[in-house]
C-alpha positions in Angstrom: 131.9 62.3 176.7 132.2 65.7 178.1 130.0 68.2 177.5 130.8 70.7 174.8 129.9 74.6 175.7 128.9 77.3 173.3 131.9 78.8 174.4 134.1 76.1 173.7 133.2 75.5 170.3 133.6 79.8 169.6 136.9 79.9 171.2 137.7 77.1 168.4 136.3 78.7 166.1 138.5 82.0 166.7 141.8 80.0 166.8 141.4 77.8 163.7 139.0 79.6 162.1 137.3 76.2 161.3 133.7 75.7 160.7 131.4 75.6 164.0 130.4 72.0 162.8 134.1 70.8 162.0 135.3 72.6 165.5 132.4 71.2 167.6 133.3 67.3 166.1 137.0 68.0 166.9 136.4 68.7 170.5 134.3 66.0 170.8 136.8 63.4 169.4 139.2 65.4 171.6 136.7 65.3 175.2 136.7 68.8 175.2 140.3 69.9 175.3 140.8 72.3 172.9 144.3 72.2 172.7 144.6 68.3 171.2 141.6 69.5 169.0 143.6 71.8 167.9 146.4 69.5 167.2 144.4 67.1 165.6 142.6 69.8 163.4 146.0 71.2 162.1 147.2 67.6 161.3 144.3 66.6 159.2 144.1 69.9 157.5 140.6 70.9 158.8 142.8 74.1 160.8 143.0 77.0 158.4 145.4 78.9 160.3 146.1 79.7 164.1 144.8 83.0 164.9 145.9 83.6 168.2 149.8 82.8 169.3 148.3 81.3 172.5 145.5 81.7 175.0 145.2 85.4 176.1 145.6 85.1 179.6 146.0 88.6 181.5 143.1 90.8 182.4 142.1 94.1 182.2 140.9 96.5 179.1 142.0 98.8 176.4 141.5 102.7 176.7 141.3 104.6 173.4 141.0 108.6 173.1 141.5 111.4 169.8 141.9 114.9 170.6 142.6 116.7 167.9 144.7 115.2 165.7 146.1 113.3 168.4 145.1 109.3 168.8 145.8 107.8 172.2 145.2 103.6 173.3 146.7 102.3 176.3 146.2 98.7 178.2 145.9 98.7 181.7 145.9 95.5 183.1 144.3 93.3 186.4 144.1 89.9 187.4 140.8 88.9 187.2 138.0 90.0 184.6 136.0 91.0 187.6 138.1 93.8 188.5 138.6 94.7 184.8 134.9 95.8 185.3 135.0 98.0 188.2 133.6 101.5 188.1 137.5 102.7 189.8 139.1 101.0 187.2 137.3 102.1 184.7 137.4 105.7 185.5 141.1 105.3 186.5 142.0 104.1 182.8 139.5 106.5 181.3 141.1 109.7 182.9 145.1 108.0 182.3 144.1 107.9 178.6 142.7 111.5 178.5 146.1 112.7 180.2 148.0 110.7 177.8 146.3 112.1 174.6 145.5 116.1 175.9 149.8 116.1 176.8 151.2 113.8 173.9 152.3 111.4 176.1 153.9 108.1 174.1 155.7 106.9 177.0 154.6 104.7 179.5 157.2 105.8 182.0 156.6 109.1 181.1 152.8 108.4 181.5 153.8 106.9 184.6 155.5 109.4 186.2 152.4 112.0 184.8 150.4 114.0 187.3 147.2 112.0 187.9 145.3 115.9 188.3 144.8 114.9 192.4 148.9 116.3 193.0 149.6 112.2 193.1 151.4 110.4 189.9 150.0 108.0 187.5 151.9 105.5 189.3 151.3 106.1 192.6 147.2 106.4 191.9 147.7 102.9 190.8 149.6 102.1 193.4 146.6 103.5 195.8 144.0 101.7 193.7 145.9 98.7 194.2 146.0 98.8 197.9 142.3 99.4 197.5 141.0 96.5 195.7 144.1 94.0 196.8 144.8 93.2 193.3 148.0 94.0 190.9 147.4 96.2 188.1 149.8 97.7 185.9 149.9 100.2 182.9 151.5 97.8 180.3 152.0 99.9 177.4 151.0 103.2 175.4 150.8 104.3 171.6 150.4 107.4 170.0 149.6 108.4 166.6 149.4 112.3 165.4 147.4 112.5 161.7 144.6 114.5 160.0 142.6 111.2 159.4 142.5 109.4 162.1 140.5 106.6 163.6 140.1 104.7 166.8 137.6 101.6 167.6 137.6 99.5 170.7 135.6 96.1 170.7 133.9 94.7 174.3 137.0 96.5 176.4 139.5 93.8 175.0 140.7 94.8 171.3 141.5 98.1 170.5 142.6 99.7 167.1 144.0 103.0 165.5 144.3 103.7 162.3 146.1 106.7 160.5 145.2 107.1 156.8 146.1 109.5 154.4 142.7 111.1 152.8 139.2 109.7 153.0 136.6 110.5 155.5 136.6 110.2 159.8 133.8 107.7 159.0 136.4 105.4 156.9 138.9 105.9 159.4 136.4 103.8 162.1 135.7 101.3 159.4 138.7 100.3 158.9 139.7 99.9 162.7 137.1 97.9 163.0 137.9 96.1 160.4 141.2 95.4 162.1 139.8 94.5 165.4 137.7 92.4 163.6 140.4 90.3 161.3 143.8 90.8 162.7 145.8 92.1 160.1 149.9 91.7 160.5 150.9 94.4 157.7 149.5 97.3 156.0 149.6 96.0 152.2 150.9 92.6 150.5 154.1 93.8 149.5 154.9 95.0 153.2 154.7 91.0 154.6 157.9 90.6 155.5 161.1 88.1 153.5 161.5 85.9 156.8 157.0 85.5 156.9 156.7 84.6 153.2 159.9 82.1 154.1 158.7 80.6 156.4 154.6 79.8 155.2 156.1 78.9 151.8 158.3 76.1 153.7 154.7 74.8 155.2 153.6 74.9 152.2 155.6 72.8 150.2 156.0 70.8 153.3 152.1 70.0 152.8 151.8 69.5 148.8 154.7 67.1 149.3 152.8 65.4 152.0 149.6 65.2 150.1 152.0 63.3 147.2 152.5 66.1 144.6 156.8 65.9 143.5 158.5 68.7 144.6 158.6 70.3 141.6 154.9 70.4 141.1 154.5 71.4 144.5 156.7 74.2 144.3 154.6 75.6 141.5 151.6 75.1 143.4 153.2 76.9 146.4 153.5 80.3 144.1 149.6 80.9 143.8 149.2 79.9 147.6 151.6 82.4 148.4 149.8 85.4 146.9 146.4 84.5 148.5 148.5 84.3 152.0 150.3 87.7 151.7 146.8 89.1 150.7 144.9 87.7 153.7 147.4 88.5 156.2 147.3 92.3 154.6 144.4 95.0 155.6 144.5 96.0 151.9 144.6 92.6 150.4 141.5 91.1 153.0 137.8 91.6 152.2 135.8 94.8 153.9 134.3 94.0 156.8 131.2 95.3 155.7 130.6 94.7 152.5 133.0 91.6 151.7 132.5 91.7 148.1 135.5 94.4 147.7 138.9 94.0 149.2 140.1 96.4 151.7 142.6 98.2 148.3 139.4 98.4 146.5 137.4 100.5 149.2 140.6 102.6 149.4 140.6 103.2 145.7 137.2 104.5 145.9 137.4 106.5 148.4 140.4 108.3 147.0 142.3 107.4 151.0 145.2 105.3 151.7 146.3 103.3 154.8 149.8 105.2 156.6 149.8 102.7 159.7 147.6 101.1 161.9 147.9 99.4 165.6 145.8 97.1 167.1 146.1 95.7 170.9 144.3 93.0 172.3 144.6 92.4 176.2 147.0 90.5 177.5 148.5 89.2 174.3 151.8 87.2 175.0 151.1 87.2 178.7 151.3 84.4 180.4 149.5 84.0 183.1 150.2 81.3 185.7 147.5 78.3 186.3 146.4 78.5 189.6 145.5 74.5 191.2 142.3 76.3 192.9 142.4 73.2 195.5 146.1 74.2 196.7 145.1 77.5 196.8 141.9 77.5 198.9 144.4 74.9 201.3 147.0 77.8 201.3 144.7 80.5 202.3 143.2 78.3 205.2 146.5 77.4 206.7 147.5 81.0 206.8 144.4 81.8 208.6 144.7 79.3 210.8 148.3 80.8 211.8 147.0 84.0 212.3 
């Protein structure tokens, strides 16, 4: 049987959102590969809901900055996590963001093509950086909100979140983009899921009642209450406050006398796909090129 990490068992965890216990049985039964626990867990029912579209596989951090009204992310990414956590890099990505947010800058190839303040580009500072290290980075992608309320959160370098509301305090602004970071929201409210979403869940739904036996009529009944709790948990408003869980997202609002405009959340690397490296060919590669040099 192969041994089962910590790790494992939270990456699980944060896919299915399954119970540690239930995710830690399902890799066992699976020897550890996470991807056939995963498969197994969504065919016995035990996986609530895939979290993630895939494994994130691209390196590098998120960069978040508010002047003013003014609320600036942008990813910067690297191969490995190693250079993701080099002081260059960092400061690099630091000063790009600052540049980005002091000259409303909402375009990467405008951000790009930006003086870095040393009479080289963006770009070309990269570039440099690049040649440095002897790793590929690149400045994936910007966003840029302008709002009197707005807030910006950025958890362990690799999620980062803006939010613009309308009303309410700077203080609820941060809450609620870390609430994002924290729960992955798709829309703003319930009613903004969109007609080809709700389509599609309330197909799997049915699918599954008429699997478990229920006729199709019963189960399309059934379907209609499922279909609110899923528009409300794939909604900021409609999910439970991060902080205090006992009142919905709508519910804080509505106290607070705020509202939610927009919000934008960025994770690192999402829908990268980053090529598997067979470390063995490698390490042969590297030695026969030295061995021709």
């Amino acid at each position: 049987m192969a041994n089962i990490s910590a790790a494992l068992v939270k990456e699980l965890r944060e896919r299915t959102a399954a119970g540690m216990m239930d995710c830690k049985k399902a890799l066992e039964e699976a020897n550890g590969d996470i991807e056939l626990a995963i498969e197994n867990m969504r065919k016995s029912g035990q996986a609530k809901a895939a979290k993630k579209a895939g494994r994130i596989a691209a390196e590098g951090v998120i960069f978040a900055r508010t002047e003013g009204n003014v609320a600036v992310m942008i990813e910067l990414n690297c191969e490995t996590d190693f250079v993701s956590k080099d002081a260059g890099f960092l400061a690099m990505g630091q000063k790009i963001v600052e540049i980005a947010a002091t000259q409303k800058i909402a375009d990467v190839d405008a951000l790009k093509a930006a003086d870095f303040g040393n009479g080289e580009s963006v770009e070309l500072t990269i570039t440099n950086l690049i040649a440095k290290i002897g790793e590929n980075m690149n400045l994936r992608r910007v966003m840029l909100v302008e709002g009197d309320n707005l807030g910006t959160y950025v958890h362990g370098a690799r999620i980062g979140v803006i939010t613009k509301l309308v009303g309410g305090t700077d203080e609820l602004a941060k809450d609620l983009a870390m609430h994002v970071a924290a729960n992955s929201p798709q829309f703003v409210k319930p009613e903004d899921v969109s007609a080809e979403v709700v389509a599609k869940e309330r197909e799997i739904q049915i699918d599954i009642a008429i699997n478990s036996g229920k006729p199709k009529e019963i189960a399309e009944k059934m379907v209609e209450g499922r279909m609110k709790k899923f528009t409300g948990e794939v909604s900021l408003t409609g999910q439970p406050f991060v902080k205090d869980p006992s009142m919905t997202v709508a519910e804080l609002l509505k106290k607070e006398g705020a509202d939610v405009v927009s919000f934008t959340r960025f994770e690192v690397g999402e829908g990268i796909e980053k090529q598997e490296t067979d470390f063995a060919a490698e390490v042969a590669a590297q030695i026969a090129a030295a061995q021709k040099a």
